[in-house]
The first five atom37 places (N, CA, C, CB, O) and aatype in JSON, in Angstrom:
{
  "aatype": [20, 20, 20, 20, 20, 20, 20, 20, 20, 20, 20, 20, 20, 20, 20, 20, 20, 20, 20, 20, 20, 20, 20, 20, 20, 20, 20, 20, 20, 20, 20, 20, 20, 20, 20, 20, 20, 20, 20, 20, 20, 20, 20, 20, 20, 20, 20, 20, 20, 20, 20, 20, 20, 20, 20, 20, 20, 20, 20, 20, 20, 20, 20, 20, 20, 20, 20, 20, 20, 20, 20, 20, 20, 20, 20, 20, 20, 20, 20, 20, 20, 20, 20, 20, 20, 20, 20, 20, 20, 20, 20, 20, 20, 20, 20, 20, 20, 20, 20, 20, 20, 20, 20, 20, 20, 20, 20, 20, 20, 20, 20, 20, 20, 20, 20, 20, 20, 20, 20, 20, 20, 20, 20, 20, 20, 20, 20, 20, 20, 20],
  "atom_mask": [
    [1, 1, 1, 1, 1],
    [1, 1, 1, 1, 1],
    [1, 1, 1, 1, 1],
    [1, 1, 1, 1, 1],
    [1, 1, 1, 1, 1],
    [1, 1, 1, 1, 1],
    [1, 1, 1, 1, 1],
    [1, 1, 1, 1, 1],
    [1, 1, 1, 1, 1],
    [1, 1, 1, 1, 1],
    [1, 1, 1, 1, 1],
    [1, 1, 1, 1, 1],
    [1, 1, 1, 1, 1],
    [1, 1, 1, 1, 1],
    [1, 1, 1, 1, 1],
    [1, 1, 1, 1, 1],
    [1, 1, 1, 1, 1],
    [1, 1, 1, 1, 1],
    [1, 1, 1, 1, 1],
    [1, 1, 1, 1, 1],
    [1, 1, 1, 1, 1],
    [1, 1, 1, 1, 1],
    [1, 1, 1, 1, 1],
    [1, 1, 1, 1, 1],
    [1, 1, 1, 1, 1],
    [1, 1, 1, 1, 1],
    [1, 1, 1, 1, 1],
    [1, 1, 1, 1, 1],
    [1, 1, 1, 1, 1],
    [1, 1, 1, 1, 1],
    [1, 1, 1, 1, 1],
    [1, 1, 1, 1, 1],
    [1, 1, 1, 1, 1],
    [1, 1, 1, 1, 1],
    [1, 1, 1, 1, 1],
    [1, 1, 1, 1, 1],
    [1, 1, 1, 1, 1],
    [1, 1, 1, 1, 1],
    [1, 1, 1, 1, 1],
    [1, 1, 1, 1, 1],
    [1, 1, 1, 1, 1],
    [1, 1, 1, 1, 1],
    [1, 1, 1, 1, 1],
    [1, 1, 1, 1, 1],
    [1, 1, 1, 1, 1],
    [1, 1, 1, 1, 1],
    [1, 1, 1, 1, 1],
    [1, 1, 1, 1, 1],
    [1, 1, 1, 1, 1],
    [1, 1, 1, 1, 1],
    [1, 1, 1, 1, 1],
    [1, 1, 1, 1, 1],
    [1, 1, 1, 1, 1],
    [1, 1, 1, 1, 1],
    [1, 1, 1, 1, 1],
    [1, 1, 1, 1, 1],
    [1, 1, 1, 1, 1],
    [1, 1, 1, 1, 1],
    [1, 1, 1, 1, 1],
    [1, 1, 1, 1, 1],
    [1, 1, 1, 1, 1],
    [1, 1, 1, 1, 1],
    [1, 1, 1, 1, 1],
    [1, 1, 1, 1, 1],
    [1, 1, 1, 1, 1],
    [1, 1, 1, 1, 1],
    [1, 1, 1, 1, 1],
    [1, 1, 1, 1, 1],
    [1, 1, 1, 1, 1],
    [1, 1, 1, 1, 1],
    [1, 1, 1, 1, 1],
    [1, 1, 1, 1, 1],
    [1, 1, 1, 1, 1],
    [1, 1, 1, 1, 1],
    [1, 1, 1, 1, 1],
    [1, 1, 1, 1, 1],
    [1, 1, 1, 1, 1],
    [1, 1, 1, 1, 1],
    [1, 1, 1, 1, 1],
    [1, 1, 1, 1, 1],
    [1, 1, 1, 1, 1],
    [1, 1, 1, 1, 1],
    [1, 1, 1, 1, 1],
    [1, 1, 1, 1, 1],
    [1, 1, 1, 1, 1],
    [1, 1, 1, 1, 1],
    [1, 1, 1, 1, 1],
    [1, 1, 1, 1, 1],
    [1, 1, 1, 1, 1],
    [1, 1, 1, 1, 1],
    [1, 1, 1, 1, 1],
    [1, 1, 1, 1, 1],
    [1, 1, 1, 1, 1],
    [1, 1, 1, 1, 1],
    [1, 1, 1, 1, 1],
    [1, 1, 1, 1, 1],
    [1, 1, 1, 1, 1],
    [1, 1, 1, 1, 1],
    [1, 1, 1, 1, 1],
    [1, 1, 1, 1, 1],
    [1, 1, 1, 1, 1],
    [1, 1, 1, 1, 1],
    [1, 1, 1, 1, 1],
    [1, 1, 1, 1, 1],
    [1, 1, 1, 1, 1],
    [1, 1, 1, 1, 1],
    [1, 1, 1, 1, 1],
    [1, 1, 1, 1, 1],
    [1, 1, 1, 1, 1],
    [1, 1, 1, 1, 1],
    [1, 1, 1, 1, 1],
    [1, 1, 1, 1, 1],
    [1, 1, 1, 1, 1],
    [1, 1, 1, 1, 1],
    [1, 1, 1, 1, 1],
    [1, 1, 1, 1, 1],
    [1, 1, 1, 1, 1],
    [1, 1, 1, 1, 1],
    [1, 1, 1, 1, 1],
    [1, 1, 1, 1, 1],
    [1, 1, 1, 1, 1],
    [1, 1, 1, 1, 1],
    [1, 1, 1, 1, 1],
    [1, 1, 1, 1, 1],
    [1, 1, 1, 1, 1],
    [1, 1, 1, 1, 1],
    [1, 1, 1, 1, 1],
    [1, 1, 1, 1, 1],
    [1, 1, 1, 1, 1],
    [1, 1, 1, 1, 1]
  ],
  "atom_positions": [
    [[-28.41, 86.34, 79.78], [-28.58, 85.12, 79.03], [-27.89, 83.94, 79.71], [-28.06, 85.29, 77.62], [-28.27, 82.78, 79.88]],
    [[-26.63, 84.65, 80.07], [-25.79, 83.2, 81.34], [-26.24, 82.41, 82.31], [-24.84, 83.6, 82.31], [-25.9, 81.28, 82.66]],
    [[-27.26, 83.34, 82.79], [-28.59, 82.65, 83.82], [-29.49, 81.72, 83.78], [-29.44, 83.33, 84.07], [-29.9, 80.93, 84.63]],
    [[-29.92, 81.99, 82.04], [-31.38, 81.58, 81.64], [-31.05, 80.03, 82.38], [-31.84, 81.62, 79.62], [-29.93, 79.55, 82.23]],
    [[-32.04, 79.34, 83.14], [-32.07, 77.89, 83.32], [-31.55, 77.04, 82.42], [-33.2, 77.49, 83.46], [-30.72, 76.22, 82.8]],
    [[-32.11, 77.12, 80.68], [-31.9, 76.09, 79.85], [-30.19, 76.33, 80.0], [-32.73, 76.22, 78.26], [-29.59, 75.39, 80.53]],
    [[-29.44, 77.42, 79.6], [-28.28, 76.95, 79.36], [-27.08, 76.92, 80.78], [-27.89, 77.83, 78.15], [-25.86, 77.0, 80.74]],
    [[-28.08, 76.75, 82.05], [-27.84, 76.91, 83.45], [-27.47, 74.89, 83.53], [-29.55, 77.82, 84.52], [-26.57, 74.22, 84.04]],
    [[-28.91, 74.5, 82.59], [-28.99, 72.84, 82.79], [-27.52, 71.96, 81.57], [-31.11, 72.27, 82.09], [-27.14, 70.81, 81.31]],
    [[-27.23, 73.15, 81.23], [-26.17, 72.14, 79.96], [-24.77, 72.11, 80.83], [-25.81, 73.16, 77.96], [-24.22, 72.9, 81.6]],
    [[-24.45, 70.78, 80.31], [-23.55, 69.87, 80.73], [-21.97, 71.05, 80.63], [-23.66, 68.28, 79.58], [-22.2, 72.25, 80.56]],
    [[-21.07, 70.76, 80.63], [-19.63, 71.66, 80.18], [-20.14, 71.72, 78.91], [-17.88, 70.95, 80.31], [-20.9, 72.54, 78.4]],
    [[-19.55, 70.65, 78.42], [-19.17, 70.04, 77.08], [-20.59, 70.48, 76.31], [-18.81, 68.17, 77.14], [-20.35, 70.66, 75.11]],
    [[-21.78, 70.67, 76.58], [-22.78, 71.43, 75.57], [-22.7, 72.76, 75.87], [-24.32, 71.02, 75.65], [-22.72, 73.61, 74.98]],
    [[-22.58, 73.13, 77.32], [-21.68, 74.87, 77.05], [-20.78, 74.95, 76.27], [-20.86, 75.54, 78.19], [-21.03, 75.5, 75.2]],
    [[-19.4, 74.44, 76.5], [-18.74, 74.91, 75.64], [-18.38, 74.91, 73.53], [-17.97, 74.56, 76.39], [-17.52, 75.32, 72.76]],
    [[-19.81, 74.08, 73.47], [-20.2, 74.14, 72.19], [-20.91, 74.96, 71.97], [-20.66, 73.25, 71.74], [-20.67, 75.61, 70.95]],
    [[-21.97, 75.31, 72.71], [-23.35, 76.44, 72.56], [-22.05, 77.74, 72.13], [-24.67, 76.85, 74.61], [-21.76, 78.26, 71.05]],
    [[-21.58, 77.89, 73.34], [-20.72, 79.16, 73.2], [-20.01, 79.47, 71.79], [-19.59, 79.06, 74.25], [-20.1, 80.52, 71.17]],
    [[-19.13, 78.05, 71.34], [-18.52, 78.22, 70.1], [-19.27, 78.71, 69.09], [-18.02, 77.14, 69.7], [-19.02, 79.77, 68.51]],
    [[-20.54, 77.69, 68.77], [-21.8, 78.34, 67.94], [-22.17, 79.64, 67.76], [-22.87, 77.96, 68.38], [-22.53, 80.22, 66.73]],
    [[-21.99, 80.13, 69.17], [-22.61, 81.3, 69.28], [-21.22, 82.16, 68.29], [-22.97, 81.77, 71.14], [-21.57, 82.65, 67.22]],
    [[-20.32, 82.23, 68.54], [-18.88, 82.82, 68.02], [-18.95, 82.61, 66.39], [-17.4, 81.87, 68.76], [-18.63, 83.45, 65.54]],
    [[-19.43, 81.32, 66.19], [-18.88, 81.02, 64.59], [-20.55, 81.4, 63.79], [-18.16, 78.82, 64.3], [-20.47, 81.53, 62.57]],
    [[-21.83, 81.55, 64.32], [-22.52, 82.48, 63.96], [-22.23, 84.03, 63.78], [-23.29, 82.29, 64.64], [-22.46, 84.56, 62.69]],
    [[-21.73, 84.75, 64.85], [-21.45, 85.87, 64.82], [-20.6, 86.22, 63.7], [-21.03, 86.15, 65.9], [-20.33, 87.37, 63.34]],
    [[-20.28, 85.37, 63.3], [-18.57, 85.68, 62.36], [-18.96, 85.09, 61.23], [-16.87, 84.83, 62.95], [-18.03, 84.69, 60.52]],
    [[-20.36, 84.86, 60.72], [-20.82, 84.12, 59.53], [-21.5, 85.09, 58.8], [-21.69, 82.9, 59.79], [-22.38, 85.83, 59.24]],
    [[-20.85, 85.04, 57.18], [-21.69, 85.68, 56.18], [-23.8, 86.09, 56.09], [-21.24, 84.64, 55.09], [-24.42, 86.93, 55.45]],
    [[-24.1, 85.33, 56.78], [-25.65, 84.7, 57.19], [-25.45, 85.01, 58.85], [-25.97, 82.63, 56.73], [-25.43, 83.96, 59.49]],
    [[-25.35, 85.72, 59.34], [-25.59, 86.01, 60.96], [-26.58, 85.24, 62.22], [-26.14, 87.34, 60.91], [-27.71, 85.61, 62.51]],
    [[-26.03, 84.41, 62.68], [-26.96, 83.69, 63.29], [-27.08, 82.31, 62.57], [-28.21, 84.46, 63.32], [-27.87, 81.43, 62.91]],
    [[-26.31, 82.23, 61.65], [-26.41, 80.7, 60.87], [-24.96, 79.85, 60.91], [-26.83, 80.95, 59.06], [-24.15, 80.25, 60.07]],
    [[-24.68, 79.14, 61.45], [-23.24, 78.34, 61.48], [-23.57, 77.36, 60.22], [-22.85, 77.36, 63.16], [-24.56, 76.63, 60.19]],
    [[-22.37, 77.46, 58.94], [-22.39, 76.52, 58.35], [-20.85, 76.53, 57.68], [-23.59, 76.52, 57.54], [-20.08, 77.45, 57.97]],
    [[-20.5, 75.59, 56.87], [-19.3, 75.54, 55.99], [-19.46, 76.17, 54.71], [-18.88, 74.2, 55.74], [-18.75, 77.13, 54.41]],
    [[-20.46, 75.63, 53.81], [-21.03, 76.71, 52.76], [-22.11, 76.36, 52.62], [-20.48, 76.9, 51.44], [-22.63, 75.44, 53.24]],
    [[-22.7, 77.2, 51.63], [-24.2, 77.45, 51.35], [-24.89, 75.87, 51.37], [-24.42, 78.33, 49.69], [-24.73, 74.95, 50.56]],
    [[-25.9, 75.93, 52.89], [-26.84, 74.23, 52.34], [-25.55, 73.62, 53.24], [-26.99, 73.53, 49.94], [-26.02, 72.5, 53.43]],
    [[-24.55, 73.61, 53.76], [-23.67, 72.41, 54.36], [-23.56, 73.11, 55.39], [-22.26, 71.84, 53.71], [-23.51, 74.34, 55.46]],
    [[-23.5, 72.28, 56.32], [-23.29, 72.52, 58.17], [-22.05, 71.65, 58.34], [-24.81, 71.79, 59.4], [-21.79, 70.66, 57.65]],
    [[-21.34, 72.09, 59.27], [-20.23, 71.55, 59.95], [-20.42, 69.87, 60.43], [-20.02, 72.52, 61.23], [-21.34, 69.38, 61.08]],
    [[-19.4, 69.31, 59.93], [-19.19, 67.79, 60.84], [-19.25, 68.16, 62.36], [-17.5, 66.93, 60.54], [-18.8, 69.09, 63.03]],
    [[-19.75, 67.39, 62.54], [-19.59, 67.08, 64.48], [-18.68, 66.78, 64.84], [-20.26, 66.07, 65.26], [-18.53, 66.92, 66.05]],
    [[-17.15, 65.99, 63.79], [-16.64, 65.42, 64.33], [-15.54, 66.95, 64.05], [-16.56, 63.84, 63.96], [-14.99, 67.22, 65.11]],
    [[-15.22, 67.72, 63.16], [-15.01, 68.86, 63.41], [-15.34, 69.37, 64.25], [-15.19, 69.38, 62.82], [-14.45, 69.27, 65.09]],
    [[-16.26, 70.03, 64.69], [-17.09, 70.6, 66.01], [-16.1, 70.09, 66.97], [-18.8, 69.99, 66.32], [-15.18, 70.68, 67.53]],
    [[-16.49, 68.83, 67.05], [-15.62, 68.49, 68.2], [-14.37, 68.41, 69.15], [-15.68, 67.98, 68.14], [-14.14, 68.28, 70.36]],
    [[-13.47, 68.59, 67.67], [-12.09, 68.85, 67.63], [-12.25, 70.23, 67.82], [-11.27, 68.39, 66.35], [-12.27, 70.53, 69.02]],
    [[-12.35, 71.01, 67.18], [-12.51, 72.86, 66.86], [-12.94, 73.17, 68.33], [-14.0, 73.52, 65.44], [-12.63, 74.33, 68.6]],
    [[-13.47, 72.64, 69.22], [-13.82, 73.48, 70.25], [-13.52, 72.57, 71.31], [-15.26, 74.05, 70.21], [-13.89, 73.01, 72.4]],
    [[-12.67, 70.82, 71.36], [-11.75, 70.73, 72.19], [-12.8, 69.86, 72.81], [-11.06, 71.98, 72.85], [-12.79, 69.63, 74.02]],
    [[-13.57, 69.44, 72.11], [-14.92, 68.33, 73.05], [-14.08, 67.02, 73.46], [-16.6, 67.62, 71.79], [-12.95, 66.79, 73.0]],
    [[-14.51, 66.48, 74.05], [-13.86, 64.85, 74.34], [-15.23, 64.32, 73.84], [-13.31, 64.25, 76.27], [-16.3, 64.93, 73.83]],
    [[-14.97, 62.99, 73.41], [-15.77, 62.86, 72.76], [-15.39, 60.87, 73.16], [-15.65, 63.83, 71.21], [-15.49, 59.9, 72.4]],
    [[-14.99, 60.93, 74.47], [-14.8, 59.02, 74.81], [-15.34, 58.96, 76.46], [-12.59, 58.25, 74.72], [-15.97, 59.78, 77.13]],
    [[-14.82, 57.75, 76.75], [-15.73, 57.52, 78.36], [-15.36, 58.47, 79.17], [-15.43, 56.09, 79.29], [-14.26, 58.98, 79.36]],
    [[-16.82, 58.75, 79.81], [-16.33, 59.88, 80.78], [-16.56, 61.3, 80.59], [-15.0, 59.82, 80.87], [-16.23, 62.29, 81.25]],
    [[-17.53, 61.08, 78.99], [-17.88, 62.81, 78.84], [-18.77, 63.36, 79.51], [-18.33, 63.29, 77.61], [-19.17, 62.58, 80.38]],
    [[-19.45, 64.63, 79.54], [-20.68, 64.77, 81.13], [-21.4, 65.57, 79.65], [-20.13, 66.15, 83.36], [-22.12, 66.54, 79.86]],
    [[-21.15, 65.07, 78.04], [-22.48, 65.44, 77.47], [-23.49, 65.02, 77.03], [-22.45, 65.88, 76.84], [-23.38, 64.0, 76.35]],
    [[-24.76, 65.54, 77.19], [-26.0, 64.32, 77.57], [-26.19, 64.02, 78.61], [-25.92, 63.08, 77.13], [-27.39, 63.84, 78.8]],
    [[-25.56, 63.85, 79.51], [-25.6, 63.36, 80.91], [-25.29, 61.89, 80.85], [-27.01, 63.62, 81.63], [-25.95, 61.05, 81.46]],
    [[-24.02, 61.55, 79.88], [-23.34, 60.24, 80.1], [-22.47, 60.22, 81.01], [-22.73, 59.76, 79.09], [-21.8, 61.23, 81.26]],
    [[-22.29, 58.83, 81.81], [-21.32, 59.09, 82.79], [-20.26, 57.97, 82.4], [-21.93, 59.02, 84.37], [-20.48, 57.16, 81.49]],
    [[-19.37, 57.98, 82.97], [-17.97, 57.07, 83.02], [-18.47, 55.27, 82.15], [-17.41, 56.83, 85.23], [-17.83, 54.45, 81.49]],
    [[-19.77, 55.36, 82.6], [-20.18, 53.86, 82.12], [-20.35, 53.95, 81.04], [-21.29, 53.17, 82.6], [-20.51, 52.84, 80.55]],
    [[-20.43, 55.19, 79.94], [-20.82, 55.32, 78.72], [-20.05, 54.51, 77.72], [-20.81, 56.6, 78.44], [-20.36, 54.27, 76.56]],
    [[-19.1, 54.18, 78.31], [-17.9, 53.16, 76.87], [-17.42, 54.31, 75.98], [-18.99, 51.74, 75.45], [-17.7, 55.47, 76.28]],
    [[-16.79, 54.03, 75.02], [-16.16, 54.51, 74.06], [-17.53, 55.1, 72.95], [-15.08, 53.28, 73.52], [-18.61, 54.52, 72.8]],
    [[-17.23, 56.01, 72.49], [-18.44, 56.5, 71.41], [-17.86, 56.92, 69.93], [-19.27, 57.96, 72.07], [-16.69, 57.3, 69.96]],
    [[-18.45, 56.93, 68.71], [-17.59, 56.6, 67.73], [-17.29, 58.24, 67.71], [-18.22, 55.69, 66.31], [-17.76, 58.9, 68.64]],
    [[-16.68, 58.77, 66.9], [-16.12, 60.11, 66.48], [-17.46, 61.02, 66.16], [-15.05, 59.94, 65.07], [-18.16, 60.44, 65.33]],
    [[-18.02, 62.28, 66.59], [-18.99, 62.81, 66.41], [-20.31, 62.66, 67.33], [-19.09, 62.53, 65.32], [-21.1, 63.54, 67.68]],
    [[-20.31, 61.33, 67.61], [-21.4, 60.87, 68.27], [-21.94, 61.6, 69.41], [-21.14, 59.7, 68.64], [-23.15, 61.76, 69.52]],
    [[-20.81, 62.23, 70.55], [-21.08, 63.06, 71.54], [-21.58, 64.14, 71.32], [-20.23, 63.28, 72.16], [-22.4, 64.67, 72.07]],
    [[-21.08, 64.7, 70.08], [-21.72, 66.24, 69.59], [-22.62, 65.99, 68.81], [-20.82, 67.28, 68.85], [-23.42, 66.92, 68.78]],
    [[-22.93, 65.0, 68.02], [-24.29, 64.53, 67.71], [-25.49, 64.9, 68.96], [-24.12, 62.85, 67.48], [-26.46, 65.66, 69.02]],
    [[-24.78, 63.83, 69.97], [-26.27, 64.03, 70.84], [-26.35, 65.4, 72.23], [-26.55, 62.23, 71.76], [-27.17, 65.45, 73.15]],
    [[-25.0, 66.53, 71.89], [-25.1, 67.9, 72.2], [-25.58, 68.2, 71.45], [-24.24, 68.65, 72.42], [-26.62, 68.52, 72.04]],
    [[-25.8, 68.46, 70.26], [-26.38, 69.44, 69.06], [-27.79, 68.98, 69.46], [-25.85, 69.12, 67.19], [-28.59, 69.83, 69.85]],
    [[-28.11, 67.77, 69.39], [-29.67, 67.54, 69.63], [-29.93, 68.31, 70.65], [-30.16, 66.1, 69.95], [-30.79, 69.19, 70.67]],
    [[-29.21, 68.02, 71.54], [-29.97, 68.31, 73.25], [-29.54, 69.56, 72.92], [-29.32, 67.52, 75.02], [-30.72, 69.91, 72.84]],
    [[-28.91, 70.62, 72.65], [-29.39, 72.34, 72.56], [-30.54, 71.99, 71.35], [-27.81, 73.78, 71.93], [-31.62, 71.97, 71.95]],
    [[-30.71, 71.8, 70.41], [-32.3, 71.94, 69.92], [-33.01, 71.81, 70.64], [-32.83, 71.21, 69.08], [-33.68, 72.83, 70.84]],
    [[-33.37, 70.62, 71.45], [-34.38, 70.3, 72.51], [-34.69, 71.31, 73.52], [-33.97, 69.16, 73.23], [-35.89, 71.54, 73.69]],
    [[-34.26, 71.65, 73.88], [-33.51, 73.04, 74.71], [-34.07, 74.21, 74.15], [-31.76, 73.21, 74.52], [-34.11, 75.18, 74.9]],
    [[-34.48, 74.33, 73.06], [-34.69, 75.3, 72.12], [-33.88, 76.35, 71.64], [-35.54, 75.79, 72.42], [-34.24, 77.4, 71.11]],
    [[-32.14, 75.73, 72.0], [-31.52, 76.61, 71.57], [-30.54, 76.72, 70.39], [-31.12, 76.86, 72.41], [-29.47, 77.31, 70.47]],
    [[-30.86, 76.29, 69.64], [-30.77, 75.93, 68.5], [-31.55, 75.49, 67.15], [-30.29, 75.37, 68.76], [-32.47, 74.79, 67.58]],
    [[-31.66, 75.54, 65.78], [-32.33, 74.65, 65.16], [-31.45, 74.1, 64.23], [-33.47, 75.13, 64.63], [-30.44, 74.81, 64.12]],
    [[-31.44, 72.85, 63.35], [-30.92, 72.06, 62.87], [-31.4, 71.66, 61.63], [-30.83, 71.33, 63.6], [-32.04, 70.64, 61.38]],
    [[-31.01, 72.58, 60.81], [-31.94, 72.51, 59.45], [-31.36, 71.21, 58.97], [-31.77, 73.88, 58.21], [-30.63, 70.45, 59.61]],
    [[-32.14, 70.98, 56.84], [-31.5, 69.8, 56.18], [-29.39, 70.33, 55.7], [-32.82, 69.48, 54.41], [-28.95, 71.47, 55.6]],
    [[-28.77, 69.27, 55.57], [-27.59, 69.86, 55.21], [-26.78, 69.94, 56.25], [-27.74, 71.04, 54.68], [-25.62, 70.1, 55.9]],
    [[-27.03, 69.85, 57.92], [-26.3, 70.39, 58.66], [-26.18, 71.58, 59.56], [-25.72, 70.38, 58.13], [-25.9, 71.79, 60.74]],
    [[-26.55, 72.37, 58.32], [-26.72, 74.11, 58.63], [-27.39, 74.32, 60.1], [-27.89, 74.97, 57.35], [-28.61, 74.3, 60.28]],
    [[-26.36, 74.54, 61.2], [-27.41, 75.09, 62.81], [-27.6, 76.77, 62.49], [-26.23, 74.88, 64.87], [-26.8, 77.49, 61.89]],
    [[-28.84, 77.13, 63.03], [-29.13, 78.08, 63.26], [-29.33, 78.52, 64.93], [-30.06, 78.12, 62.45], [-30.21, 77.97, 65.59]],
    [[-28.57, 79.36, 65.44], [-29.01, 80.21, 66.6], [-30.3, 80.37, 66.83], [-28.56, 81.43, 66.52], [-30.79, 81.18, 66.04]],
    [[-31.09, 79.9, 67.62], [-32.29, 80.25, 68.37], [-32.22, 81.93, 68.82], [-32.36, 79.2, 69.75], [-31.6, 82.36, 69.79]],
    [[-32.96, 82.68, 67.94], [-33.17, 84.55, 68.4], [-31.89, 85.06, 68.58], [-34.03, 84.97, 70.02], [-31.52, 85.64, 69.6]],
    [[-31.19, 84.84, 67.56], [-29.58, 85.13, 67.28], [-29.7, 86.98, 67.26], [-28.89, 84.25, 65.38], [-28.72, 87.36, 67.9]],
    [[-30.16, 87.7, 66.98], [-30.75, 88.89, 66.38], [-31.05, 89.52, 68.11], [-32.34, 88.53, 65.11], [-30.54, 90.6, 68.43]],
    [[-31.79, 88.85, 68.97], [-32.2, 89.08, 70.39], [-30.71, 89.07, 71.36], [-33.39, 87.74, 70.87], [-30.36, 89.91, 72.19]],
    [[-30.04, 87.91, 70.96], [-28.79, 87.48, 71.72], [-27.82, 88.58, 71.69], [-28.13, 86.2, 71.12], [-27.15, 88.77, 72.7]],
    [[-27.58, 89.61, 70.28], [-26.6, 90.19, 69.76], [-27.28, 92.15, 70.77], [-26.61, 89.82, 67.58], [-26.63, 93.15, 71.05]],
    [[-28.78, 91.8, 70.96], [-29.17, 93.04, 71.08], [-29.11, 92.82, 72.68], [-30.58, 93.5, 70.27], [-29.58, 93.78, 73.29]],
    [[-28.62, 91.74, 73.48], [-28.6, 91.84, 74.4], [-27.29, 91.99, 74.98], [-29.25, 91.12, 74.69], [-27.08, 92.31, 76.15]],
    [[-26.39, 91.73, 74.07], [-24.87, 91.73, 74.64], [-24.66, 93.36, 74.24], [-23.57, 90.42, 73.74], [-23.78, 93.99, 74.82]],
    [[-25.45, 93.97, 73.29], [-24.79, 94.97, 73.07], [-25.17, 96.1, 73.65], [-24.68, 95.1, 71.97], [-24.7, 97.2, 73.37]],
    [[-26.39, 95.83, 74.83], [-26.96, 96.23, 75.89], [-25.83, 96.26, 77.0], [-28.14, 95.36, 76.18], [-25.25, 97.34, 77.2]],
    [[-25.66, 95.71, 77.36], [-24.34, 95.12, 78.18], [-23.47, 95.73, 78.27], [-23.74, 94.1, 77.84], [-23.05, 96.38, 79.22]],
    [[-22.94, 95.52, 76.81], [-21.56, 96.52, 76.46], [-21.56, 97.99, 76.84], [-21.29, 96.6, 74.88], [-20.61, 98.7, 77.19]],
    [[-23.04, 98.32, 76.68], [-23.29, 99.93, 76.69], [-23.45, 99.93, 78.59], [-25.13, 100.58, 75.53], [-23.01, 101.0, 79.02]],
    [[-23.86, 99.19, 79.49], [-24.23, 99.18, 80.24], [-22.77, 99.49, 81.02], [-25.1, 98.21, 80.3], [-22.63, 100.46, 81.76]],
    [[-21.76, 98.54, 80.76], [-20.21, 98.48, 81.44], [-19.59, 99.65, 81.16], [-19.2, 97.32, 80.91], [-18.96, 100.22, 82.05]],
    [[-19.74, 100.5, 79.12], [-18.8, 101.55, 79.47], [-19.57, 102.2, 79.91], [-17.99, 102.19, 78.6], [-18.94, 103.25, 79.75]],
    [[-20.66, 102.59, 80.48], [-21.47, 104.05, 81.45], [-20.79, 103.52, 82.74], [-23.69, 104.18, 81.63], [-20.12, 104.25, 83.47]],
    [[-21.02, 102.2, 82.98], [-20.61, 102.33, 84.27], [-18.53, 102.64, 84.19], [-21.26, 100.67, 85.12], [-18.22, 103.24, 85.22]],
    [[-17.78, 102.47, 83.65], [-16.71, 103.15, 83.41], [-16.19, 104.22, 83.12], [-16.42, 102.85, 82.97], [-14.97, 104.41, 83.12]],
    [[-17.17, 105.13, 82.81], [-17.05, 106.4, 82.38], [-17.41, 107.0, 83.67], [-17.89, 106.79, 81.12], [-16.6, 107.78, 84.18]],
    [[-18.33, 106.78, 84.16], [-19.07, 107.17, 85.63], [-17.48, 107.03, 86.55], [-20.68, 105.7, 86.28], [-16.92, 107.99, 87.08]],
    [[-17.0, 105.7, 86.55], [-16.16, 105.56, 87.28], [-15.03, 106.6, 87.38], [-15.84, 104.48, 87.04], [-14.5, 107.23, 88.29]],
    [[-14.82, 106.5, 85.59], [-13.25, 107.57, 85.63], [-14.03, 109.15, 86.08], [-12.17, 107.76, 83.47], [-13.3, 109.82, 86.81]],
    [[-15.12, 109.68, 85.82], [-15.26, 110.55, 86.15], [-15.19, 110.99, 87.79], [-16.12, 110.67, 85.53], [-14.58, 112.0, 88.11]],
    [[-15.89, 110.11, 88.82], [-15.0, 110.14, 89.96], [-13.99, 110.06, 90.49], [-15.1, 109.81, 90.39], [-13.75, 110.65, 91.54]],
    [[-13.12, 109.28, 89.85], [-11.75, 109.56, 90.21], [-11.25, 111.06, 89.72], [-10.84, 108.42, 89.56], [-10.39, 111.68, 90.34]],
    [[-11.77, 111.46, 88.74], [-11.12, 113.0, 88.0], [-12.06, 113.82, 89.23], [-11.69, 113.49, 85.76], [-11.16, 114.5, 89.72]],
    [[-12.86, 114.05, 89.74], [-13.27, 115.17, 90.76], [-12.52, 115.05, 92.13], [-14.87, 115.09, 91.07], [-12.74, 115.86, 93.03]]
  ]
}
């Protein structure tokens, strides 16, 4: 999934939000749904703080550069949250509420993975024991 192009083309600062998303879905009552409670989605300007965004001149999200000026509180993760929808990796219901794009696919692929590393660790310790 680290590969895929779309999240190959995101800036830091929309990686390191995608990623958070991805974390605070996993860890949500509703799996694959980031929200605060039922029908309410997270402030951006939370978001922003919570996962350490900069959010003034000089951010690289969106593809603003140094000339961008000052932006009000949220605004940067405003227009990250868009640009992963656009992206298709995300959706952005009414309320706030983001949903994971194939959250259900994402979880069956890491846990592919997981199984993939301990065979290859088990394989390992078993050569060292012969």
């Amino acid at each position: 999934m680290i590969d895929d192009p779309k999240i190959l083309a995101l800036s830091d600062g929309e990686f390191r939000l995608l990623l958070g998303l991805w974390c605070m879905a996993s860890e949500s009552n509703k799996r694959g749904l980031v929200y605060i409670k039922e029908g309410i989605g997270p402030d951006p300007v939370a978001l922003a703080s919570h996962f350490r965004i900069r959010e003034f001149e000089g951010d690289d999200i969106g593809g603003m550069g140094p000339e961008a000026g000052f932006c009000a509180p949220g605004d940067m993760t405003k227009r990250a949250l868009n640009n992963l929808e656009h992206w298709g990796l995300i959706r952005q219901h009414d309320g706030g509420v983001i949903e994971i794009t194939n959250f259900d696919l994402l979880q069956k692929e890491a846990e592919r993975e997981d199984i993939r590393r301990h065979e290859r660790e088990r394989k390992r310790e078993q050569r060292t024991e012969e």
